[in-house]
PyMOL Python script that loads the backbone (N, CA, C, O; Angstrom):
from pymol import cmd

cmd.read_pdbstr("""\
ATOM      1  N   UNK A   1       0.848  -1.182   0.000  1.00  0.00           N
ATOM      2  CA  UNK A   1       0.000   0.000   0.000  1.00  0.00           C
ATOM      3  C   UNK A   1       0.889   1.238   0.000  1.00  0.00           C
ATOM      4  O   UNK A   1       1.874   1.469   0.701  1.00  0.00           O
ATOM      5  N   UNK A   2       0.067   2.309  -1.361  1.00  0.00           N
ATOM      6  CA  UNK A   2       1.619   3.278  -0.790  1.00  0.00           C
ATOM      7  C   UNK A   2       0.461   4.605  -0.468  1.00  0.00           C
ATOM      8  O   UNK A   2      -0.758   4.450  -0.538  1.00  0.00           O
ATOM      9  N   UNK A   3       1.124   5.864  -0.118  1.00  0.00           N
ATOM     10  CA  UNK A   3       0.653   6.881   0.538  1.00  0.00           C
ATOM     11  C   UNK A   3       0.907   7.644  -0.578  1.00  0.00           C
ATOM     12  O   UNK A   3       1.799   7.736  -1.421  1.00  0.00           O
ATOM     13  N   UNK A   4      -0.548   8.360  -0.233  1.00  0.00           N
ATOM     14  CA  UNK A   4      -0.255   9.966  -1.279  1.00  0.00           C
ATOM     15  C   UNK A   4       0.837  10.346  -0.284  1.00  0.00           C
ATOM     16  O   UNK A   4       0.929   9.898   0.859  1.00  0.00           O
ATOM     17  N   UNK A   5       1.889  11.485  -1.028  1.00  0.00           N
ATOM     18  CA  UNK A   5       2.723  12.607  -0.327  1.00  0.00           C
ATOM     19  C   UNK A   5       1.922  13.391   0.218  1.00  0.00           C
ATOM     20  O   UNK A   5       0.704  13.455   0.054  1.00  0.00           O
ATOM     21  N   UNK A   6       2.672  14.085   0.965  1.00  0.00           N
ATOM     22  CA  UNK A   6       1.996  15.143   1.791  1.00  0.00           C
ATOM     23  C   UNK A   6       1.828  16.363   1.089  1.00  0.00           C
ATOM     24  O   UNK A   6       2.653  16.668   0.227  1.00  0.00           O
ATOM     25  N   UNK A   7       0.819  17.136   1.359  1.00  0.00           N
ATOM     26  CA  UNK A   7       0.373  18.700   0.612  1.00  0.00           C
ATOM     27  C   UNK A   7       1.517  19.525   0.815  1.00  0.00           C
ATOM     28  O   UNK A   7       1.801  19.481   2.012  1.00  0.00           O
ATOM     29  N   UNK A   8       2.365  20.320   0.131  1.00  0.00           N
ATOM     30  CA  UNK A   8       3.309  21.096   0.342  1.00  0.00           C
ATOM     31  C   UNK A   8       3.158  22.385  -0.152  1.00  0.00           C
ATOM     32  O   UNK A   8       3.022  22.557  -1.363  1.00  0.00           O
ATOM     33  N   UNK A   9       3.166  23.618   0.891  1.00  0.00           N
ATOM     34  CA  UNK A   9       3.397  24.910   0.941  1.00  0.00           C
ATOM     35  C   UNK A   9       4.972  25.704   0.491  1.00  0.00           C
ATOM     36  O   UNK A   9       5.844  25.776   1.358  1.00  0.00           O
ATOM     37  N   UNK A  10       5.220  26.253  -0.871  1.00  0.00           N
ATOM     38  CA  UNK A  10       5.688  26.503  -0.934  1.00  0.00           C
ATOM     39  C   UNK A  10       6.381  28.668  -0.410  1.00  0.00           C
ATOM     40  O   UNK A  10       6.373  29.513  -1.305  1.00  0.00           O
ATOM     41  N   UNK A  11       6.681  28.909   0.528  1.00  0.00           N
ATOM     42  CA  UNK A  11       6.851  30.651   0.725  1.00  0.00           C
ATOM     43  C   UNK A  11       7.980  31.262   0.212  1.00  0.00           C
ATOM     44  O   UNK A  11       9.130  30.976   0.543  1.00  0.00           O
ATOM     45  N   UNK A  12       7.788  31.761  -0.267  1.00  0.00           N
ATOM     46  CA  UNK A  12       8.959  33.381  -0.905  1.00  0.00           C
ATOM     47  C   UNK A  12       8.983  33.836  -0.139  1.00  0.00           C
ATOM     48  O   UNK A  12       7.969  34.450   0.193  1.00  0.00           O
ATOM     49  N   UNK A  13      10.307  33.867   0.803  1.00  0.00           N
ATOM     50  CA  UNK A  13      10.265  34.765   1.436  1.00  0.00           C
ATOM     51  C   UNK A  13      12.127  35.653   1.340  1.00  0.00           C
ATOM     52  O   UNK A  13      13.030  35.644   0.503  1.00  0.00           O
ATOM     53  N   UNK A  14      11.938  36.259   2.598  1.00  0.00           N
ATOM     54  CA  UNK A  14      13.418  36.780   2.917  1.00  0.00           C
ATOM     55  C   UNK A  14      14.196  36.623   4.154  1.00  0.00           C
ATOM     56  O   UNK A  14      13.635  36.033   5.077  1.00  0.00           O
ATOM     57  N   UNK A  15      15.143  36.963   4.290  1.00  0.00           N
ATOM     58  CA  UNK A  15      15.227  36.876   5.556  1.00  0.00           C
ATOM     59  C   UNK A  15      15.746  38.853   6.121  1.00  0.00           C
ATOM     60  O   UNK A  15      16.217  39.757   5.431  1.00  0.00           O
ATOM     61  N   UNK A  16      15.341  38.820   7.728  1.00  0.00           N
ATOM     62  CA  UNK A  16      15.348  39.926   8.187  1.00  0.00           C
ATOM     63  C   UNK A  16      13.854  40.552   7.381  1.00  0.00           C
ATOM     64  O   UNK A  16      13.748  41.567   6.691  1.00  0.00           O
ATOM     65  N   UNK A  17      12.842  39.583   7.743  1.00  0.00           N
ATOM     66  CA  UNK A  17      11.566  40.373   6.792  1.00  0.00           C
ATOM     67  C   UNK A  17      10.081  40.047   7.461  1.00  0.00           C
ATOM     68  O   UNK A  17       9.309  39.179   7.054  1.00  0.00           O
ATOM     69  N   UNK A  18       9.855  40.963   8.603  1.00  0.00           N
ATOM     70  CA  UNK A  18       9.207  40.722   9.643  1.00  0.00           C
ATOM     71  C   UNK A  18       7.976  40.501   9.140  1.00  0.00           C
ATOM     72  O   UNK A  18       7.386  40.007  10.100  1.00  0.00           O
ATOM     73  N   UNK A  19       7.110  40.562   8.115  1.00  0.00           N
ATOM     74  CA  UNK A  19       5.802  40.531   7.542  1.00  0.00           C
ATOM     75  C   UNK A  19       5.950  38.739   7.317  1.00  0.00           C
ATOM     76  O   UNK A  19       5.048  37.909   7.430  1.00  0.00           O
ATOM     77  N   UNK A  20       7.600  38.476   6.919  1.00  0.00           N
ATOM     78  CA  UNK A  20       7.969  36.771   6.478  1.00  0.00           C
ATOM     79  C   UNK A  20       7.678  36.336   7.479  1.00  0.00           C
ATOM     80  O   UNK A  20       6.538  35.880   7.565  1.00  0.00           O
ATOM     81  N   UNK A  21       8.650  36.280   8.773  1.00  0.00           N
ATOM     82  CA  UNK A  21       8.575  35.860  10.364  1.00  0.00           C
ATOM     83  C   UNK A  21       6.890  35.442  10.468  1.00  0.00           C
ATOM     84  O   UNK A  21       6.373  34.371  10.151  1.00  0.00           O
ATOM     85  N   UNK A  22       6.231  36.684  11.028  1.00  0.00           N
ATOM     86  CA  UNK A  22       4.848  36.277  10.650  1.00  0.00           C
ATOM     87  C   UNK A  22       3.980  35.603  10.245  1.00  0.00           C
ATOM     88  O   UNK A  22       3.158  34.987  10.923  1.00  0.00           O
ATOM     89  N   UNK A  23       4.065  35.643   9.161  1.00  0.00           N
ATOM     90  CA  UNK A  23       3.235  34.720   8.013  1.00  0.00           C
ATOM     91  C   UNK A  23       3.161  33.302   8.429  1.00  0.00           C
ATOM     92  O   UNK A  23       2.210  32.570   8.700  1.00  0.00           O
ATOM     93  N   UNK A  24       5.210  33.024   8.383  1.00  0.00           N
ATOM     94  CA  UNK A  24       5.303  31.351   8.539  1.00  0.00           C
ATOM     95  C   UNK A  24       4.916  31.113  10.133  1.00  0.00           C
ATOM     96  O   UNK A  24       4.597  29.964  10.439  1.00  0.00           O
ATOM     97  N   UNK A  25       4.924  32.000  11.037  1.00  0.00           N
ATOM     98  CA  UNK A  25       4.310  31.839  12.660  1.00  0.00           C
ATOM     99  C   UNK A  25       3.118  31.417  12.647  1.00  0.00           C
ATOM    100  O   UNK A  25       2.742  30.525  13.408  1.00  0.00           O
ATOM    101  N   UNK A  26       2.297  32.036  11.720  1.00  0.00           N
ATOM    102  CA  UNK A  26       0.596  31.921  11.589  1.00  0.00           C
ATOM    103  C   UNK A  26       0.264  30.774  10.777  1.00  0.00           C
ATOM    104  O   UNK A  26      -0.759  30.092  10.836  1.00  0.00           O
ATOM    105  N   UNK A  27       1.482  30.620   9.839  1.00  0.00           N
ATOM    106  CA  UNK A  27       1.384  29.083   8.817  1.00  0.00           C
ATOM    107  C   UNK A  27       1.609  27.816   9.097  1.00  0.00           C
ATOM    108  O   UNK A  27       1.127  26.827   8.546  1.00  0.00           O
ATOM    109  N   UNK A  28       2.384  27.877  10.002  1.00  0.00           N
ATOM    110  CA  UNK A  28       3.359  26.673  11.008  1.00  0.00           C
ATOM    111  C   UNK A  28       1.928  25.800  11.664  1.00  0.00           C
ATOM    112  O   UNK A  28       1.467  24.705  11.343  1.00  0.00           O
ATOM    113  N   UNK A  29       1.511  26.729  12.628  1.00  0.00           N
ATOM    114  CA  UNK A  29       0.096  25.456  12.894  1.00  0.00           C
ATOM    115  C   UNK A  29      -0.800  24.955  12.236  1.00  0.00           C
ATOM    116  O   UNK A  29      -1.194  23.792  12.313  1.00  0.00           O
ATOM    117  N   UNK A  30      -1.271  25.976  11.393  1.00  0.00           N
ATOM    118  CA  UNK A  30      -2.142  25.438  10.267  1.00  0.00           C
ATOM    119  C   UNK A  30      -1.670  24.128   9.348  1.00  0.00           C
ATOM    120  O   UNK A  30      -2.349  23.164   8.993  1.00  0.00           O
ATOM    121  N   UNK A  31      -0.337  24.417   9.099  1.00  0.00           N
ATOM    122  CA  UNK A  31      -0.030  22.733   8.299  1.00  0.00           C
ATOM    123  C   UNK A  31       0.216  21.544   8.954  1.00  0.00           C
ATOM    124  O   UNK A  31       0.139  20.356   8.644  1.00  0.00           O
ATOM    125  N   UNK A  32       0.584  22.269  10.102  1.00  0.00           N
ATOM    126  CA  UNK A  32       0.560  20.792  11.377  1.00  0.00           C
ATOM    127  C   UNK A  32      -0.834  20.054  11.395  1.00  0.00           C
ATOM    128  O   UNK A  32      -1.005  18.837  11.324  1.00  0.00           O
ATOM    129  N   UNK A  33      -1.906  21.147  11.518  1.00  0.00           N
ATOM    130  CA  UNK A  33      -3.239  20.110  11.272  1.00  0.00           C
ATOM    131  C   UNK A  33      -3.648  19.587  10.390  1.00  0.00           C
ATOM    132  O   UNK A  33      -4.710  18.964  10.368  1.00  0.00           O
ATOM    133  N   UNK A  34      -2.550  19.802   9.092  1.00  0.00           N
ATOM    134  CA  UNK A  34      -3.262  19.163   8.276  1.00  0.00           C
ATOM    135  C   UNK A  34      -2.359  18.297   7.536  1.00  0.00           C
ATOM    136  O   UNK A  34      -2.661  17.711   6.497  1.00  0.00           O
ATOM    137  N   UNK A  35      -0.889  18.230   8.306  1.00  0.00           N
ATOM    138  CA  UNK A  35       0.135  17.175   8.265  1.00  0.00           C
ATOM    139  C   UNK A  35       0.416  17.873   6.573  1.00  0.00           C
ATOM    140  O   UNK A  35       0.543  17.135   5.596  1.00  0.00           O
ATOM    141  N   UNK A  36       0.459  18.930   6.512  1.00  0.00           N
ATOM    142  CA  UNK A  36       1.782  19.562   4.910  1.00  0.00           C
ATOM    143  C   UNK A  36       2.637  20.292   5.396  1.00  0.00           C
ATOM    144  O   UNK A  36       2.607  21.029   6.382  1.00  0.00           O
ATOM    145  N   UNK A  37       3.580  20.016   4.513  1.00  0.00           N
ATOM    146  CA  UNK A  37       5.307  20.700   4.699  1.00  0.00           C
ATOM    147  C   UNK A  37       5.190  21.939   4.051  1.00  0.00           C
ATOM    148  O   UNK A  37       4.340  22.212   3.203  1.00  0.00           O
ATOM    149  N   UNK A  38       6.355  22.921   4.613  1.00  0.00           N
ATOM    150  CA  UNK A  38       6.488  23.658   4.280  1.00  0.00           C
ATOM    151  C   UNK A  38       7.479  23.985   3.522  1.00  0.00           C
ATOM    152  O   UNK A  38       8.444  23.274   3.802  1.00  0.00           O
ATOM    153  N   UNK A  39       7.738  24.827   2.577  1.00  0.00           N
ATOM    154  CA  UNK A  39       9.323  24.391   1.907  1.00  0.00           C
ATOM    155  C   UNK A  39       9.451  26.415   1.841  1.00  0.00           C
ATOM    156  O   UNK A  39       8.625  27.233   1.436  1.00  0.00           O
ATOM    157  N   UNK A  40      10.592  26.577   2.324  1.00  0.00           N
ATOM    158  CA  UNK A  40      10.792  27.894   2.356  1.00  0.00           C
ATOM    159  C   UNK A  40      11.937  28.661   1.486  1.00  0.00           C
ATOM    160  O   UNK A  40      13.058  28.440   1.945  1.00  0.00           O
ATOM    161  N   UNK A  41      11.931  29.291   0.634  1.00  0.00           N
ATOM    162  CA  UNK A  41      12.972  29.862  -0.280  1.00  0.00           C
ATOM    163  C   UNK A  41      13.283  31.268  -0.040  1.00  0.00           C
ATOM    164  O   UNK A  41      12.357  32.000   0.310  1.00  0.00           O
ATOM    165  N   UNK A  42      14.008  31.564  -0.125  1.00  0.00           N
ATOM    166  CA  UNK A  42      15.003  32.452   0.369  1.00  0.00           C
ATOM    167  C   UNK A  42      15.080  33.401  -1.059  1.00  0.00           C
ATOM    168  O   UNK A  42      16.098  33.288  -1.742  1.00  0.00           O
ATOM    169  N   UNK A  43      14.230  34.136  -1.411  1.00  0.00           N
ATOM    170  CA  UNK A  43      13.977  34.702  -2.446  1.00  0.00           C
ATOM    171  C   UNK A  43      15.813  35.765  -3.084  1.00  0.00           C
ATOM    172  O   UNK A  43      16.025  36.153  -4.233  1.00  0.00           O
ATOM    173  N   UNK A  44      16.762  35.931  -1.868  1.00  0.00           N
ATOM    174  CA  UNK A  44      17.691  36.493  -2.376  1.00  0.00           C
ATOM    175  C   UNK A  44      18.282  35.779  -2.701  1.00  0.00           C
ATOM    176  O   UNK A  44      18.614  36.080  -3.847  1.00  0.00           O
ATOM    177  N   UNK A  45      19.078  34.106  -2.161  1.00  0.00           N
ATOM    178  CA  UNK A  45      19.651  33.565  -2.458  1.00  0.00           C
ATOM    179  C   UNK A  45      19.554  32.495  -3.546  1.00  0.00           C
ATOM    180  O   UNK A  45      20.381  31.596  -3.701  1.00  0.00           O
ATOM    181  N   UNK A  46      18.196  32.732  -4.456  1.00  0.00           N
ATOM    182  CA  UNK A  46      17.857  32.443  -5.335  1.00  0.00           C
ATOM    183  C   UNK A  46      17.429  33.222  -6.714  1.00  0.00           C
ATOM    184  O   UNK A  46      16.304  33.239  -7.213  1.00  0.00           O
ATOM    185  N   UNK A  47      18.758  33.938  -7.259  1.00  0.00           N
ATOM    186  CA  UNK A  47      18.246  35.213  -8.228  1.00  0.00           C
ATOM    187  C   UNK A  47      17.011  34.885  -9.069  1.00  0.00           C
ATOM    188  O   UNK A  47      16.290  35.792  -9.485  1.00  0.00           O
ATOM    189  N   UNK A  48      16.774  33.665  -9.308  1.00  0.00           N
ATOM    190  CA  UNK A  48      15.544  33.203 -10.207  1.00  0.00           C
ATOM    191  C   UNK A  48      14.147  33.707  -9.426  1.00  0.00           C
ATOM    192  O   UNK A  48      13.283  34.445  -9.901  1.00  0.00           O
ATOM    193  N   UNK A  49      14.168  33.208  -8.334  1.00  0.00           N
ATOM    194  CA  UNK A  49      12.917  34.016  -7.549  1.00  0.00           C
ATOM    195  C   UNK A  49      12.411  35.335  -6.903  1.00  0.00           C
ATOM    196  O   UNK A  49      11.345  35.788  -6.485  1.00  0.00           O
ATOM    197  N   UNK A  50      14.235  35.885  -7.081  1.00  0.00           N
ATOM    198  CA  UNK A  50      14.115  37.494  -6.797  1.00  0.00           C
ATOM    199  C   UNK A  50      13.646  38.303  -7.591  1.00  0.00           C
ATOM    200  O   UNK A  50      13.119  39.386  -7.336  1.00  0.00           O
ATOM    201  N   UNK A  51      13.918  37.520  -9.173  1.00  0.00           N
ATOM    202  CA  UNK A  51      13.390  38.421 -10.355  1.00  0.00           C
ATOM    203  C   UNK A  51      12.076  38.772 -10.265  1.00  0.00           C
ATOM    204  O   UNK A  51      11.577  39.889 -10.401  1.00  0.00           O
ATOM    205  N   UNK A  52      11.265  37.140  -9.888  1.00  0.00           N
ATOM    206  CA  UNK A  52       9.515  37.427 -10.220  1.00  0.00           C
ATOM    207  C   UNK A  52       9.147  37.724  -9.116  1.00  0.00           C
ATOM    208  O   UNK A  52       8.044  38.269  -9.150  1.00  0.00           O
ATOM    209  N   UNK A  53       9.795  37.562  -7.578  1.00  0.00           N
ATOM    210  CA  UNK A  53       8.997  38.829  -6.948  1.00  0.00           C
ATOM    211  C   UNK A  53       9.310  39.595  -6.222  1.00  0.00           C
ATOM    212  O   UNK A  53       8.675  39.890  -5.209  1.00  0.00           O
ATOM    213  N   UNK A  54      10.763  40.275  -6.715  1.00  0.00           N
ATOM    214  CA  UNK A  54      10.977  40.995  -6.802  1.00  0.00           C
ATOM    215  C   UNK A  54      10.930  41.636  -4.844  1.00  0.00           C
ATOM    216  O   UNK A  54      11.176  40.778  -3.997  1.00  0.00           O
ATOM    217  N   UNK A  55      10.581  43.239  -4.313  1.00  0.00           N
ATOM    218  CA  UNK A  55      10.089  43.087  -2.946  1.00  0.00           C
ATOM    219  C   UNK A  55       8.668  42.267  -2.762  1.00  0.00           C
ATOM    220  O   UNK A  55       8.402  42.105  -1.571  1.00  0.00           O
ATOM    221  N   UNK A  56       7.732  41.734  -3.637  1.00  0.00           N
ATOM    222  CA  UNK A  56       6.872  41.391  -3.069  1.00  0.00           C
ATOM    223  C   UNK A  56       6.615  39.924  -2.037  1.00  0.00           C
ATOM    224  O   UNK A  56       5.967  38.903  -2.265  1.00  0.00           O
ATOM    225  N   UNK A  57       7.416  40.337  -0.859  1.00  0.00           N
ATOM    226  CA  UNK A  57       7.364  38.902  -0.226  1.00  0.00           C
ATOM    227  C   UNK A  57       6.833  39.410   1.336  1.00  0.00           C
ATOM    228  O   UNK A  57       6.991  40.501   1.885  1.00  0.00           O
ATOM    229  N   UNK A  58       6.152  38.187   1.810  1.00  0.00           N
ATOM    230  CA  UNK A  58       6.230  36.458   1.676  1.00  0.00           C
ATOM    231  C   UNK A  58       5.296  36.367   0.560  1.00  0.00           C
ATOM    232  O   UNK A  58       4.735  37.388   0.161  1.00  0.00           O
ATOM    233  N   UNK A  59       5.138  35.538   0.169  1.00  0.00           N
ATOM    234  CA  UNK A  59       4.108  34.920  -0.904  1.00  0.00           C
ATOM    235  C   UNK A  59       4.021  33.639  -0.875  1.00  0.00           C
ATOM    236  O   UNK A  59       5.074  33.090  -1.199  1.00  0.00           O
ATOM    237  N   UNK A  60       2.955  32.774  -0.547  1.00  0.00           N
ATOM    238  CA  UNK A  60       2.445  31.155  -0.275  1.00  0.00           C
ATOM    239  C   UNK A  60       1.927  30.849  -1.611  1.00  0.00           C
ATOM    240  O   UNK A  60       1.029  31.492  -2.154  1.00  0.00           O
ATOM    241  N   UNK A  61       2.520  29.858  -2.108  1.00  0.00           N
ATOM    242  CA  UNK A  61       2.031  29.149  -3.080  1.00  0.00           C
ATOM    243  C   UNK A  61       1.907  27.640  -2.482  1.00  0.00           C
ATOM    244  O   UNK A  61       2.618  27.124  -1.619  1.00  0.00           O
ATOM    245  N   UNK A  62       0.636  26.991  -3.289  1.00  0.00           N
ATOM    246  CA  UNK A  62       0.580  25.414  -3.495  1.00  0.00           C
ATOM    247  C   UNK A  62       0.421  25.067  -4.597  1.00  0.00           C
ATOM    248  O   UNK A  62      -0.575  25.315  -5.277  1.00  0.00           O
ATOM    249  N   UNK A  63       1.733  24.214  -5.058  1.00  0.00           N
ATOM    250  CA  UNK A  63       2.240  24.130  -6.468  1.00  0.00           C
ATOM    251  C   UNK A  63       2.610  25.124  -7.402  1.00  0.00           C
ATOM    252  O   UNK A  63       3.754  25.578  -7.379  1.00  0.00           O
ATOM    253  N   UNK A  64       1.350  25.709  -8.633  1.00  0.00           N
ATOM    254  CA  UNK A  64       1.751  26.667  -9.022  1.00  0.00           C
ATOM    255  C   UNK A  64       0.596  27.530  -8.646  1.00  0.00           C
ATOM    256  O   UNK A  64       0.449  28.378  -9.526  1.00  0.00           O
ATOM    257  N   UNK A  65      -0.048  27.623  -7.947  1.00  0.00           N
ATOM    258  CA  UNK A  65      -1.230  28.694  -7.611  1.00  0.00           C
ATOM    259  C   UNK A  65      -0.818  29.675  -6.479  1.00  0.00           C
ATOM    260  O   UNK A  65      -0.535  29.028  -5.471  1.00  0.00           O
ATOM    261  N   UNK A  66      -0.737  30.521  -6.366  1.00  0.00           N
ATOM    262  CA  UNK A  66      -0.364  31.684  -5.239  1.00  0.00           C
ATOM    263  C   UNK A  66      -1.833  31.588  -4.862  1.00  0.00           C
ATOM    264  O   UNK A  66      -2.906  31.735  -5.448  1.00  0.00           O
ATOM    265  N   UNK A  67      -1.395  31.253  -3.535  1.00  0.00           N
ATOM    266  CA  UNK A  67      -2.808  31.677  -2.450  1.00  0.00           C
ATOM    267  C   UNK A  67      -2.694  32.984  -1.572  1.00  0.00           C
ATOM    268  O   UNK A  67      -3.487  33.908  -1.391  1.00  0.00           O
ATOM    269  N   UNK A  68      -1.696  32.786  -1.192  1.00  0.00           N
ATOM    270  CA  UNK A  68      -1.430  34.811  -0.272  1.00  0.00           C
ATOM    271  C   UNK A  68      -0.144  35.744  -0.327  1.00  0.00           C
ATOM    272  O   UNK A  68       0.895  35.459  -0.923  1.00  0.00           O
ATOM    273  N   UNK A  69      -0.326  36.614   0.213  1.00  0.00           N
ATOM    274  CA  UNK A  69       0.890  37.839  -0.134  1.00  0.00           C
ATOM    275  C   UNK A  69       1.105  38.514   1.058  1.00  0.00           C
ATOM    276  O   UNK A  69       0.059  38.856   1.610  1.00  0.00           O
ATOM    277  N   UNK A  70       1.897  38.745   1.497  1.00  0.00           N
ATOM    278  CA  UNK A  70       2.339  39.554   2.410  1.00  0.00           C
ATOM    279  C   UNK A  70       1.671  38.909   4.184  1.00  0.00           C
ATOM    280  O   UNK A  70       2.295  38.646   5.212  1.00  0.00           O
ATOM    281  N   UNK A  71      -0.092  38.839   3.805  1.00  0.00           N
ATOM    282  CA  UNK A  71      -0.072  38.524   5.122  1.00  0.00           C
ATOM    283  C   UNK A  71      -0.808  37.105   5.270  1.00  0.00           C
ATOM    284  O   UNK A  71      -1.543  37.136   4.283  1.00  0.00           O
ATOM    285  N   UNK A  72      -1.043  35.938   5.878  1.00  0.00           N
ATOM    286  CA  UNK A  72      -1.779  34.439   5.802  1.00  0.00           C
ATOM    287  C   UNK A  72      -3.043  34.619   5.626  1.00  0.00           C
ATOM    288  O   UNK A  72      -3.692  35.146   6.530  1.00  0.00           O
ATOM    289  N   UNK A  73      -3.794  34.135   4.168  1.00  0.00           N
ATOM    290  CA  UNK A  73      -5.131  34.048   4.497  1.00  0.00           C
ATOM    291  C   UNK A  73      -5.514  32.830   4.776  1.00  0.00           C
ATOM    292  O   UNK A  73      -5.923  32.141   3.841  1.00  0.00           O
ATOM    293  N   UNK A  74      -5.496  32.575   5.397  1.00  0.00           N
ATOM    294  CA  UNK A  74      -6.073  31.209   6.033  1.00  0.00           C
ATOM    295  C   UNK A  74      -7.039  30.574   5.661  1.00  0.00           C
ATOM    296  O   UNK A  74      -6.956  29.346   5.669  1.00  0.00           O
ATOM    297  N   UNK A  75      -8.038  31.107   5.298  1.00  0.00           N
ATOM    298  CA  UNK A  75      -9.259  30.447   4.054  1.00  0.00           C
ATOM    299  C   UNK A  75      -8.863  29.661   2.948  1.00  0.00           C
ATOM    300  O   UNK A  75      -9.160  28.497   2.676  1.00  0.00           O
ATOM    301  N   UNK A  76      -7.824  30.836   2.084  1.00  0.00           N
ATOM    302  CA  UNK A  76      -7.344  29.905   1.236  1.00  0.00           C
ATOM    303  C   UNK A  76      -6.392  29.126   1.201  1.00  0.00           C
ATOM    304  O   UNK A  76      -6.122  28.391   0.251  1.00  0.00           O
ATOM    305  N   UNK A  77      -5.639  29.232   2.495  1.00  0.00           N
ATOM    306  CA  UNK A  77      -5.190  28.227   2.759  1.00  0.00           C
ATOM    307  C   UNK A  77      -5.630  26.489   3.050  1.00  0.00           C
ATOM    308  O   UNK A  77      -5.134  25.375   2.879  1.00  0.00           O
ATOM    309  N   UNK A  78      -6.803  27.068   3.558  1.00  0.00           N
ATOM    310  CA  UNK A  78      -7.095  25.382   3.849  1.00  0.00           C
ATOM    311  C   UNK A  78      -7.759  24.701   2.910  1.00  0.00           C
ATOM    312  O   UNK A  78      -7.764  23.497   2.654  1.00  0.00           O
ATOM    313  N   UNK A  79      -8.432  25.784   2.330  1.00  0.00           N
ATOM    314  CA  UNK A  79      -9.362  26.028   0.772  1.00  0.00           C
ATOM    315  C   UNK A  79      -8.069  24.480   0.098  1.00  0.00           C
ATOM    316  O   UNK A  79      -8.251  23.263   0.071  1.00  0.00           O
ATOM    317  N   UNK A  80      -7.130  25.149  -0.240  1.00  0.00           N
ATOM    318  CA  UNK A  80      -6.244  24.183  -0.664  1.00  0.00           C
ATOM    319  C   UNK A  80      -5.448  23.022  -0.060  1.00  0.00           C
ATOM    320  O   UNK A  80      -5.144  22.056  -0.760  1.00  0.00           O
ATOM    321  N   UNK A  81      -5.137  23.099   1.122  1.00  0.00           N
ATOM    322  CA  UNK A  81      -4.885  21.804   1.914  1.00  0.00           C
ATOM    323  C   UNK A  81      -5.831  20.180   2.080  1.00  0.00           C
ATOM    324  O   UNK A  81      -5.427  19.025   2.217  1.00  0.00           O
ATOM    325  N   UNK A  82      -7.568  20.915   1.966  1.00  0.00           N
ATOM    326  CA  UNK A  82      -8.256  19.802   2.098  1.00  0.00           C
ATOM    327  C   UNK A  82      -8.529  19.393   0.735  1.00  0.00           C
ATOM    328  O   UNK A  82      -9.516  18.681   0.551  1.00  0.00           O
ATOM    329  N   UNK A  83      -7.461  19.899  -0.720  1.00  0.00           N
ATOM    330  CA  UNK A  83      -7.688  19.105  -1.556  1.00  0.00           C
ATOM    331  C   UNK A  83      -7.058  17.599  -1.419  1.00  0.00           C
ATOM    332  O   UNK A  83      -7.426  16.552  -1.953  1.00  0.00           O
ATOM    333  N   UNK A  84      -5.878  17.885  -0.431  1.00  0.00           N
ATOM    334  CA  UNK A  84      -5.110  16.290   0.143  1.00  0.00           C
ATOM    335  C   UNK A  84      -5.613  15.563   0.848  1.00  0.00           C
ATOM    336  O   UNK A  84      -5.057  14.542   1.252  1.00  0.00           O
ATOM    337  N   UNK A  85      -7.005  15.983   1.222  1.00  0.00           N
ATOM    338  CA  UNK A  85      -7.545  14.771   2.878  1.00  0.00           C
ATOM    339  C   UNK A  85      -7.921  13.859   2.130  1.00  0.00           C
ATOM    340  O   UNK A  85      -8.370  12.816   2.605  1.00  0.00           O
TER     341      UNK A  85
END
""", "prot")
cmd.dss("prot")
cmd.show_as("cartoon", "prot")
cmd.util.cbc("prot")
cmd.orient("prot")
């Protein structure tokens, strides 16, 4: 028997970027309940992701859909998590 993977949150973020801090504080429990990872990128140390957004960070994506910006909406967050239950 094998297992779906787990739902994974991808964030743009930065570091030294207190709106980032935030976000993943408010994001951190929410994926615990619903058992998805988080995968966090470092938007400077990746010039490919600095290009497309540029200052606009944090930014949560699942897969390729952006669900929020700057601050957690949590609706659509889960909006998209319980496509994995």
């Amino acid at each position: 028997m094998t297992s779906d993977p787990p739902a994974r949150l991808t964030v743009f973020s930065r570091a030294e970027c207190h709106l980032c801090d935030d976000l993943l504080d408010a994001l951190r429990p929410l994926c615990e309940a619903f058992g998805a990872e988080i995968e966090v990128i470092d938007v400077d140390a990746h010039p490919e992701y600095g290009a497309l957004h540029g200052e606009r960070v944090p930014v949560v994506c699942g897969g390729e859909t952006e669900l929020c910006q700057y601050f957690l909406d949590a609706a659509a967050v889960r909006a998209y998590l319980r496509n994995f239950r």
